[in-house]
N, C-alpha and C positions, 0 to 999 in steps of 0.2 A: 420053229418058232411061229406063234400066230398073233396077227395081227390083231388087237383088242379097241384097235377104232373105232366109232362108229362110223358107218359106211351109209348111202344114201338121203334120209330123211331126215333119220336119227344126228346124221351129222352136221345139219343146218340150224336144227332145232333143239336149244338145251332143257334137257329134262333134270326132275330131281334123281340122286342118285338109286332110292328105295322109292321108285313107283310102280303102279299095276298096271297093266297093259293098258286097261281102261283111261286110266290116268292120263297115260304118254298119248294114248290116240286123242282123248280131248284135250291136248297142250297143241297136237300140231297139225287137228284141225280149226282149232282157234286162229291159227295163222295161213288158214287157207282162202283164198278171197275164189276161186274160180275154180273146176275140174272137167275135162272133157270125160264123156262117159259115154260108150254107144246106148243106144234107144234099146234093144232088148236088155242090159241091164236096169235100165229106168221101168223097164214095164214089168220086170219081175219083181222090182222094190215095190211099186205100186199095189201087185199081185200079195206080196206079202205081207202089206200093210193092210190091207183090204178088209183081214177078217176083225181090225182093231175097233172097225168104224162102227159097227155095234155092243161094243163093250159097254157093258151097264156101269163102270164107272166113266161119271164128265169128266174128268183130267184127261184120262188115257184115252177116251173118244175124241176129245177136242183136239189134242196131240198128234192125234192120228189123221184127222178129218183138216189136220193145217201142214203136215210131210203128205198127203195123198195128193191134196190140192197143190201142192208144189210139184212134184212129181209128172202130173197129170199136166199141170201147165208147158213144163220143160219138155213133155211127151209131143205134144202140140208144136210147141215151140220151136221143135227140131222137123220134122216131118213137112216135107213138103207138100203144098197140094192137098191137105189134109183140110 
């Protein structure tokens, strides 16, 4: 017999019962105030976001060029001596 609890995240955070993955990850990062993250993953999201910053549409540049600039700040932020 298996256990059909939810375990970990999912058990802190009530979701609807018919949601998309997308769905459930913005319901409980909505309730996230803080996350520690090492520095090479901050420089890879940065790295990834990078090629958006010349996107010929303004939404998706300005979008972009406001997660880089955050990213780029916490990059800073965390590094010492930098």
């Amino acid at each position: 017999m298996t256990n059909t609890q939810p375990r970990g995240l999912h058990s802190l955070i009530p979701v609807r019962a018919r949601t998309t993955p997308g769905e459930q990850a913005a319901s409980q990062l909505r309730h996230l105030r803080s996350a520690t993250v090492p520095v090479p993953v901050l420089a890879a999201a940065a790295a990834l976001i990078a090629p958006q910053l010349e996107d010929p549409d303004p939404a998706t540049r300005d979008a972009a060029e406001a997660v880089h600039a955050h990213l780029i700040a916490a990059i800073d932020n965390a590094t010492p001596n930098r």
